[in-house]
Every structure is written in C-alpha cells, then in structure tokens.
C-alpha positions in Angstrom: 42.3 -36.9 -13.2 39.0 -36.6 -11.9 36.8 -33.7 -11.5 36.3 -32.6 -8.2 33.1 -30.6 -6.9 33.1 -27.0 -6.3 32.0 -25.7 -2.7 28.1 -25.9 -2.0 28.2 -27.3 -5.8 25.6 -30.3 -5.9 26.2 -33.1 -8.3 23.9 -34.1 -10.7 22.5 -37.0 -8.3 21.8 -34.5 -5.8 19.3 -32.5 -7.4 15.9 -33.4 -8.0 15.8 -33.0 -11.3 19.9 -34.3 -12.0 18.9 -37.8 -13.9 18.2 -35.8 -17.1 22.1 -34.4 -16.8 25.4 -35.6 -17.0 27.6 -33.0 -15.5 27.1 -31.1 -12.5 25.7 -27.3 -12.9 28.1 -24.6 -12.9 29.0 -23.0 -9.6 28.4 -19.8 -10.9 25.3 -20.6 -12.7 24.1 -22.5 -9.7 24.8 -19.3 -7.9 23.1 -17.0 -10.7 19.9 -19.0 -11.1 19.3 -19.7 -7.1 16.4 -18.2 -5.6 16.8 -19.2 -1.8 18.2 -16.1 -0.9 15.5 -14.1 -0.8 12.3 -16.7 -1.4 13.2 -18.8 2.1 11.2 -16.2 3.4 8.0 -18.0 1.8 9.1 -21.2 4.2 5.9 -21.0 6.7 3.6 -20.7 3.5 5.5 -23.2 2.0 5.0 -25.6 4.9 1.5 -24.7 5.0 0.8 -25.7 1.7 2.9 -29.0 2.0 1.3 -30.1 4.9 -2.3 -29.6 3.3 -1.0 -31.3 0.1 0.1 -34.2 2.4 -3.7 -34.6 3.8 -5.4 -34.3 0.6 -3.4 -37.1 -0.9 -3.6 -39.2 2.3 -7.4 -38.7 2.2 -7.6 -39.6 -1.5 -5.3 -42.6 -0.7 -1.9 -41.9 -2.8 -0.5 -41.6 0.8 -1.2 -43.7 3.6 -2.2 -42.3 7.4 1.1 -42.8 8.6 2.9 -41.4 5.8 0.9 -38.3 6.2 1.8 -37.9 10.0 5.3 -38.7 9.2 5.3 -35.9 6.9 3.4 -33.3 8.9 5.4 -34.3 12.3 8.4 -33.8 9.9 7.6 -30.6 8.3 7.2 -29.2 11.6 10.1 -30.0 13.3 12.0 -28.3 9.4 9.8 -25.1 10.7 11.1 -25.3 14.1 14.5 -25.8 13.2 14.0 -22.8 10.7 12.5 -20.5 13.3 14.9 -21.2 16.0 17.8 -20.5 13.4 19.2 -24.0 13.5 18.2 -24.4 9.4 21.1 -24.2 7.1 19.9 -23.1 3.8 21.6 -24.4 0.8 22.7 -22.7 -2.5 22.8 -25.9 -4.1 19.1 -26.8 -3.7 18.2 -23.4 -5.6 15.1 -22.5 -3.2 12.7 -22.6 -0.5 11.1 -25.6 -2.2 14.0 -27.8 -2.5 15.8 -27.3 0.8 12.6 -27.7 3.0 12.0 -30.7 1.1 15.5 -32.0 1.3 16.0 -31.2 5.0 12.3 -33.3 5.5 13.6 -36.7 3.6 17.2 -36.5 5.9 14.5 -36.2 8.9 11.7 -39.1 7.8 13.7 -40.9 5.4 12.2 -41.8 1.6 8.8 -41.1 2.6 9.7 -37.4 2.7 10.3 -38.0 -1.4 6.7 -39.0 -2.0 5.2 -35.3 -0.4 5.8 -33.8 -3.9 3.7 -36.4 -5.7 0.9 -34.4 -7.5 2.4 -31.1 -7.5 5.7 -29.3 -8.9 7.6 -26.5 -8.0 5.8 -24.3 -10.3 2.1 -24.8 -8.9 3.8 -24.8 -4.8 5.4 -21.3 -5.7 2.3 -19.8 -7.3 0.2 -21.6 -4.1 3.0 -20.2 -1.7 2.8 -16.7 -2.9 -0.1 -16.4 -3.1 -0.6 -17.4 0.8 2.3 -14.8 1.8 0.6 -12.2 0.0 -2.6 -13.1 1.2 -1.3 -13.0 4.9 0.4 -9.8 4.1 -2.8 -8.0 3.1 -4.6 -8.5 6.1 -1.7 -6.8 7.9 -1.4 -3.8 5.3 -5.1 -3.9 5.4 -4.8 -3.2 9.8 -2.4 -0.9 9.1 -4.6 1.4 6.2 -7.1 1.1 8.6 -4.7 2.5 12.0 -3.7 5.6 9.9 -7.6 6.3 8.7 -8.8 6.4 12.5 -5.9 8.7 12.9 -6.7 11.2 9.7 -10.4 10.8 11.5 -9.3 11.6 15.0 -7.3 14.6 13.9 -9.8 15.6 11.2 -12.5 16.1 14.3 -10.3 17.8 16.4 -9.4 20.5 13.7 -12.9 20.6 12.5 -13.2 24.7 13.1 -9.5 25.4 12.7 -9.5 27.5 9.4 -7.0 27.4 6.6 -6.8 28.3 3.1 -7.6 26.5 0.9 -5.4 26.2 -2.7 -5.7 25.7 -6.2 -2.3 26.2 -8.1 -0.7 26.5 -4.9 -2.5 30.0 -4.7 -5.2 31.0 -2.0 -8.5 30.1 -3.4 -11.2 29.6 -0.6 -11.4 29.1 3.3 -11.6 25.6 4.4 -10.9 24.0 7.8 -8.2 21.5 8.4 -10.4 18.9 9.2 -12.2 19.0 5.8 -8.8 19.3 4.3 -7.7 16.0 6.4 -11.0 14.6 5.6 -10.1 14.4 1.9 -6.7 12.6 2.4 -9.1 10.5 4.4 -11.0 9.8 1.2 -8.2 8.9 -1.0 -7.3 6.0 1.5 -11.2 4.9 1.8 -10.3 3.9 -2.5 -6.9 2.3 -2.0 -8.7 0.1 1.3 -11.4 -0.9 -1.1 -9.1 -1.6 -4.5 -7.0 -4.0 -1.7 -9.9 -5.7 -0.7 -10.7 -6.1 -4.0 -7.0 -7.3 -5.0 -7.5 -9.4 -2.0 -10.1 -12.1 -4.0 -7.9 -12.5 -7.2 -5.1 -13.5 -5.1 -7.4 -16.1 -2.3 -7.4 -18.4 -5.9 -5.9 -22.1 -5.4 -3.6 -22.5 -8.3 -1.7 -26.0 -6.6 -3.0 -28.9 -8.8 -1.6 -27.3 -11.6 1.5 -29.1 -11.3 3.8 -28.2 -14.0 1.6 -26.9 -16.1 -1.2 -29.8 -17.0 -2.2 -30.9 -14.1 -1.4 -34.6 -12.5 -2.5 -38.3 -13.2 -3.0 -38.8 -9.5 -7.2 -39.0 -8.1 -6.2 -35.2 -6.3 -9.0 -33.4 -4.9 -8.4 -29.7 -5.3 -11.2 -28.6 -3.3 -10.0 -30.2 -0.3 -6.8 -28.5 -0.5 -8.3 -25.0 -1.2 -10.2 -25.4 1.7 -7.8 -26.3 3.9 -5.7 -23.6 2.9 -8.8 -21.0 3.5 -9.0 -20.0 -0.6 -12.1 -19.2 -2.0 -11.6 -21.9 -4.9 -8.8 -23.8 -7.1 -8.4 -22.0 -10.3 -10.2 -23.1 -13.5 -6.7 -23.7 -15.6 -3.7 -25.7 -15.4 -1.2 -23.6 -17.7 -2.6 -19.9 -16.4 -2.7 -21.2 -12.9 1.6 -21.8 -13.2 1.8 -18.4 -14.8 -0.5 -16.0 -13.6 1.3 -13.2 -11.6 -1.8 -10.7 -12.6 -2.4 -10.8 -8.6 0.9 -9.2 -7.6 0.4 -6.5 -10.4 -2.6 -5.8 -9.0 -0.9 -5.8 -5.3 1.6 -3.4 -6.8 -0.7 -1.3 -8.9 -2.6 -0.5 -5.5 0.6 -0.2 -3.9 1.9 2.2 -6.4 -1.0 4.5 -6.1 -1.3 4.6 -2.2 2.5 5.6 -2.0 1.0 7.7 -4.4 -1.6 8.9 -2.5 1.0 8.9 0.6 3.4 11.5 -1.7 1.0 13.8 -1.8 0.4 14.2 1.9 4.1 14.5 2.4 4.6 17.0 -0.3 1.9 19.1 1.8 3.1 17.8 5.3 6.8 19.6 4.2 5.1 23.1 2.9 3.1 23.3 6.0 6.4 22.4 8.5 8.5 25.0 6.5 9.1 28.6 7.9 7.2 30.0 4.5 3.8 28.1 6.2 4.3 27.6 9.5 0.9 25.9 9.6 1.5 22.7 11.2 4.3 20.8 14.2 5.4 17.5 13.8 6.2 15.8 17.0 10.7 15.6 17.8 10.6 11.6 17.1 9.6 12.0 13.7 12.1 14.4 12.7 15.9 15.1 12.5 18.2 18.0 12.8 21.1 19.1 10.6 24.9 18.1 11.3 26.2 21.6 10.7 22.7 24.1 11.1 21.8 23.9 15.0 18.2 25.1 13.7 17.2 22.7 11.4 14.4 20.6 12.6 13.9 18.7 9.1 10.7 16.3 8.3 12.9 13.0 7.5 9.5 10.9 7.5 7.5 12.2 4.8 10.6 13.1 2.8 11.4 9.7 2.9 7.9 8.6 1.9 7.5 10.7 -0.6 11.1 9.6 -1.8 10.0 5.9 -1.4 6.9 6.2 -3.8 9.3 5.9 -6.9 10.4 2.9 -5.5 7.5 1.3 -5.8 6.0 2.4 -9.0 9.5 1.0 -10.6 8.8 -2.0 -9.1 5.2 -2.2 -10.7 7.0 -1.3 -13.8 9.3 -4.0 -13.2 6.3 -6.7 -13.0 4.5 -5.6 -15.9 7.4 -5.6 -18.3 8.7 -9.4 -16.8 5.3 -10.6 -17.7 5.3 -9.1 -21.3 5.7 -11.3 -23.8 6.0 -14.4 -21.7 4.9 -17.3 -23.4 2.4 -20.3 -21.6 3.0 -21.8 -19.2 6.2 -21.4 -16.6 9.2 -19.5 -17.5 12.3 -19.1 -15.1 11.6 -15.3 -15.5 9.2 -15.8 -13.3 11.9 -16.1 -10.7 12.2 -12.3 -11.0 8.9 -12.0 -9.2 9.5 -12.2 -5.7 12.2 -9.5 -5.2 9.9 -6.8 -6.5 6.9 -8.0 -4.8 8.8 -8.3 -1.1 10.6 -5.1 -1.1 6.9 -3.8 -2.3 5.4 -5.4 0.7 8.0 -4.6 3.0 8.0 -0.3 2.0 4.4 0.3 2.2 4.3 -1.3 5.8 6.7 0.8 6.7 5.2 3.8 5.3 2.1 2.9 6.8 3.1 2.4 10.1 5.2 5.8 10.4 2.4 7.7 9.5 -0.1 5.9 11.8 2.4 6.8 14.4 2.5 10.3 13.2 -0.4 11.5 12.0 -2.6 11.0 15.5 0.8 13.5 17.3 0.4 16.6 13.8 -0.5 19.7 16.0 -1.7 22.4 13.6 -0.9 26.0 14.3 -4.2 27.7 13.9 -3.3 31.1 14.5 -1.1 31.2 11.5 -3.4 29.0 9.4 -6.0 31.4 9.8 -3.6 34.4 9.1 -2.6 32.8 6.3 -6.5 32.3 5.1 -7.0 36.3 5.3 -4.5 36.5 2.9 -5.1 36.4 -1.1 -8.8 37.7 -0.9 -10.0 34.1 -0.2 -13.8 35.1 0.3 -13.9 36.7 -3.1 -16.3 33.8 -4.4 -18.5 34.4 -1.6 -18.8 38.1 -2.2 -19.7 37.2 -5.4 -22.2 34.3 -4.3 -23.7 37.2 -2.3 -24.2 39.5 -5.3 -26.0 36.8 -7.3 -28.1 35.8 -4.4 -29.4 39.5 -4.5 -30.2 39.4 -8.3 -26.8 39.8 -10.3 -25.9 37.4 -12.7 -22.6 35.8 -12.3 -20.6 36.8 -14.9 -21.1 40.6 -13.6 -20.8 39.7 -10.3 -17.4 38.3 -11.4 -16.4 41.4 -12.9 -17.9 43.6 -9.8 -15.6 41.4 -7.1 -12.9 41.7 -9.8 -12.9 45.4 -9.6 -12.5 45.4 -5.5 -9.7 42.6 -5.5 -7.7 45.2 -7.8 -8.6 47.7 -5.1 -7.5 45.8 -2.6 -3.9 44.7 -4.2 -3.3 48.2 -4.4 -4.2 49.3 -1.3 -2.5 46.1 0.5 -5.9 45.2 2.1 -8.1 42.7 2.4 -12.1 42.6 1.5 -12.8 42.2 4.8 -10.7 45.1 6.0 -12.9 47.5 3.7 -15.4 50.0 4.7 -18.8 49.6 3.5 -18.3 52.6 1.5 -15.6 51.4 -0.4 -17.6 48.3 -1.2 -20.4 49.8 -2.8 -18.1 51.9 -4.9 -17.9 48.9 -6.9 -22.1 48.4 -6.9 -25.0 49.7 -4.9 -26.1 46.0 -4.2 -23.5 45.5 -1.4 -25.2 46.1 1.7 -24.2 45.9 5.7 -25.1 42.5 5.8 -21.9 41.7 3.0 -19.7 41.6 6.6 -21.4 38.4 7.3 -20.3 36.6 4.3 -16.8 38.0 4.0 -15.0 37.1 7.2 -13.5 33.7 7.4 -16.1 32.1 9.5 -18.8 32.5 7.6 -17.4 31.3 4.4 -17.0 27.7 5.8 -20.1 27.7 7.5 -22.1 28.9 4.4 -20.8 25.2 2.7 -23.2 23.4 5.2 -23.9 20.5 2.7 -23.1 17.1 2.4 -19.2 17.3 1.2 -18.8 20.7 2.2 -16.1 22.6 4.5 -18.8 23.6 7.1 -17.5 22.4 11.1 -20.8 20.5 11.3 -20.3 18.5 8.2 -16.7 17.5 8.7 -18.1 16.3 12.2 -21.0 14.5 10.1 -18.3 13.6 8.0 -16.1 12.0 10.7 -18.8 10.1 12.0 -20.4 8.0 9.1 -16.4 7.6 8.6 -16.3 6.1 11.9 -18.9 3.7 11.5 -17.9 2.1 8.1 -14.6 2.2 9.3 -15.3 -0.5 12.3 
C-alpha cells in the first residue's frame, strides 16, 4: 500500500531543502513550524532585497544580464500578482521566502532557482526585516511628529489658561495648561530622538551572511547595501544571522512611549471625569454606555493606556527568546515577527488616535482655575515672598504653615484673607503680599527658561516649533 500525501503536505522533493530527507514532514509539524501566515507580510521587502541580490550577482558575473532581467521582470509580476490578491500562499513552502521564490521558478523556469545563490533564508529574513522595520519607522517617526505639532498647537492656545498643578495627586502650585502640555511635549521630543537613534542599528546590511559564514561566490556587499539604501553591510557573518538587538531596541522605545502615552491617558480620564471637569474631548472619540443614557466614557485613552501592557509583554517576549540562544541561527528565531508586528501595528494606532485627538481637547478654564484656588496652591509663593524680604526659609515655612492651618479651619483660601489676618502670622506681610498670592501672579513670577510663566510656554512653543520642522 502506498503512502499517500496529506493536503497542502509537500513531499520531500518539493522542498528546498527535501534531498537531505526521506519521508515527507508531518502535516501537523509542517503546520506548527510554518511562518507564512503572518511573515508574507515582509513580501515587498522581500522582493526588494531579491531584486538587488539579483543585480549585484549579475554585476559580479555569477548571473548573466538576461538572467537578471528575467528574474527582476519575474519578481515583479509575483508582487503584482501578490498585490492584486491573485497569490496563493502555500503552507507547505513554510514562508514568505519559499513561496515568492517558488511562485518566481513556475514563472521563469530554472533560472528563478539560481536567485538564492549567495544568500540563505537566514541572512534574507534578517535583511527583510530589517527593511520593514526600517520603512515602518519613518511612518511612526511622521506620526510622533503629527501628535507633537498638536501637543504644540494646543499648548499655545492654553498658554494663560490656569490649573493646578499636582504632586501626589494633591494641589501643589499654579501652572497653566500649556506648560502642563508642554511637558508631555518633552517626553515625546526623547522617544523621537531614542527612534532615530534605533533607526541606525537597524539601516545595517546583514545579507551576505548567508547561513551563517558567509558564501564562496565573488559577492560585493557594498553594492547591495547601497542599493537597498543601508548605511553599510555588517562586520560579522554569524551575529549578522542572529542579531535581533534592533527589534529590542524598536520595542524598548516602543514600550516606553506607550509608556509615556499611559500617562497622558491616565490624566486625560481624571480631567474628563465629573470629580475634574477640567477638560472635553470631542463625541468621535468617545462612547456612551448601553444601559446609562449619561455616560459619555473616554474609550481612546482607556484603550491606550490598556494597550501599553501589550507592548511591554511583547518586549519581554524578545528579550527572553534571545536569552540563551546560542550562535548563529536558531528556529526560535521564528518567534520574532509576531511580537515585532503587532508592536508596530499598536503604536501606529495609538499614535494616530491621539494626533486626531489631541489638536480637538477643549479645556474648561473656568473650572481649571477654580480648581487651582483650591488647596492653598500659592503657599510656596507666600513663602518666596517672606524670604525675599529677609526670612530665612525654614521660618518662612513654619509662618505659611501657621496661616494654611488657619485657613483649613476657616474653609478659606490665602487669598481670601484680610491683610490683618495675614500679619497675625508675622509683621513682614505687607499690602503688596496680594500681588503674589492670586493665581496670576504665581505663574507669571516663574518667568524663566522652563518655567510656567504664559511668555515662556509661548517661548517654549516656538523653539519647539523650529526643531520640530
């Protein structure tokens, strides 16, 4: 009785590799070890690279002129077919790789088998990711740089709007809004310049690695890298097939701009609840409840600040499949993509949701600034105003102390006090102490670089602005 093949189960002939084996692969293995499910999304990369490995080795003579054409005229009708949805992608040839290259030979014929000579599957995946990545960069960089010119846009338009600002979630000292935007503003200035930074690891040409020590064939690396736009080929054969530093690093920066993009959304939810009131987000960015006819619930930065763990787990996830790997290729390495993708694919949309929303935030001043006159938020500059007349600033402390206690118990702010009940606490105070307790002055007595005065959040904004491009 003879065996008979499995659907979508190749025999060993079929593969590239089946000469070495004398049964076919399992159809569940063959299943369990397959990659093209999610990695045929590499296939324009993939094509890209192939087509610049065909004109290197035509220009170093392995492959002759018309070979090369073949090849390229070939590749591109497999990335027509693939973009026009006539591609079928097969199980059996286990990845991108395999049924580009498969689809190209039924095209040309056996010239399509001699586009892998100088390279293997470990040096095109390292080269093909490392193109997808690269390309997705620029686009997350856009993106970064969309929901800075937003923060900046806002920021100047709430320069004067006052708010407290908190330590411990307390009232500490007035700020405006636009100094309080301006430092989420800063927090995405780092996380623009640790991509860019990410960005030159990953421009590195590992293809000419081949499987790990390089090829026989007169290649010339160079060539390729610069056809391919990388800054260089990499300096080693066995790290160049196992390096996956450069989506760590993608995934560290990743992890601490979702980071970075919690904390706004933890503060974007305060200030929409009833308890703050301090800010309206625009309808399209919200949803209401099924059974509370009221509810008018901030969906997007929940779901951001949901999506953060995401991320970090799948930073946790790269770290721990390169741990212990030996040199050079392992099939772990497989595991790679998945994280790296979904990575990708949740800070763009995270990105592009807040550069949609942030520009639309309308802040409620009103209540900001009601909320600011609560908690004795000009305390420090009472006491600034003591030392500035002579008193050292522990007793200063003590002095300012003594009228906060006052005030709790008489449910009344410093500013709400009589100059009489002021100098209770010390004979310093004076009728000029009005100027430096009320709201307004407080910010605009920070007029420095960094500080929370109107003028230097404008100042601020601009220098911003002209970094920013």
């Amino acid at each position: 009785m003879t065996d008979q093949k499995k659907p979508d189960q190749a025999t060993t002939s079929e593969k590239p590799w089946g000469g070495r084996f004398s049964e076919p692969t399992d159809a569940f293995v063959e299943r369990f070890t397959a990659s093209v499910g999610f990695d045929q999304r590499l296939y324009h990369h993939d094509i890209t690279g192939s087509i610049a490995h065909a004109t290197m080795l035509a220009e170093v003579g392995v492959l002759t002129t018309e070979e090369r054409d073949s090849i390229i005229d070939g590749l591109n009708g497999v990335k027509e077919d693939i973009e026009a949805g006539r591609f079928e992608w097969s199980v059996s040839l286990e990845d991108v790789h395999m049924n580009i290259e498969a689809q190209l030979t039924n095209r040309i014929g056996i010239t399509g088998k001699k586009l892998h000579t100088g390279r293997s599957r470990n040096d095109q995946v390292a080269t093909d990711i490392r193109l997808y990545l690269r390309d997705e960069i620029d686009v997350i960089a856009e993106e970064l740089r969309r929901l800075q010119a937003g923060l900046l846009d806002l920021a100047e338009r709430e320069a004067d709007t006052i708010m407290p600002g908190f330590t411990h979630l307390q009232t500490a000292q007035p700020v405006t809004f636009g100094h309080h935007l301006l430092a989420w503003y800063e927090m995405l200035v780092r996380d623009g310049e640790r991509l860019q930074d990410c960005r030159k690891r990953v421009n590195v040409m590992p293809l000419g690695a081949a499987a790990l020590a390089g090829t026989t064939y007169p290649i010339d690396r160079a060539m390729t890298a610069r056809l391919l736009g990388f800054d260089r080929p990499s300096e080693n054969s066995l790290d160049s097939v196992s390096d996956r530093d450069f989506a760590i690093e993608f995934c560290s920066f990743a992890a601490l701009l979702m980071t970075h993009m919690s904390r706004f959304s933890e503060e974007l939810v305060l200030w929409t609840s009833a308890q703050f009131d301090f800010i309206d987000l625009p309808d399209r960015f919200c949803t209401g409840s099924s059974i509370m006819p009221q509810k008018k619930n901030p969906d997007v930065p929940e779901l951001v600040r949901g999506k953060t763990g995401r991320v970090t787990g799948h930073l946790m996830c790269l770290l721990t499949l390169m741990k212990s790997q030996p040199l050079a290729y392992n099939k772990d390495n497989q595991e790679d993509k998945e994280p790296l993708f979904d990575t990708v694919d949740t800070i763009k949309g995270c990105l592009k949701a807040y550069a949609d929303m942030v520009p639309a935030i309308r802040a409620k001043a009103d209540n900001m600034r009601v909320a600011a006159k609560r908690g004795f938020s000009t305390a420090t500059d009472l006491a600034d105003y003591l030392v500035k007349k002579g008193m050292p600033f522990r007793d200063a402390h003590e002095v300012v102390g003594k009228a906060v206690a006052f005030g709790v118990a008489e449910e009344r702010d410093l500013s709400d006090m009589t100059l009489e009940e002021l100098a209770r606490f010390s004979d310093t105070i004076g009728d000029d102490v009005f100027d430096v307790l009320t709201l307004e002055g407080s910010v605009q007595a920070r007029d420095h670089l960094g500080g929370t005065a109107p003028a230097q959040v404008r100042a601020a904004v601009a220098r911003a602005r002209k970094l920013l491009g």
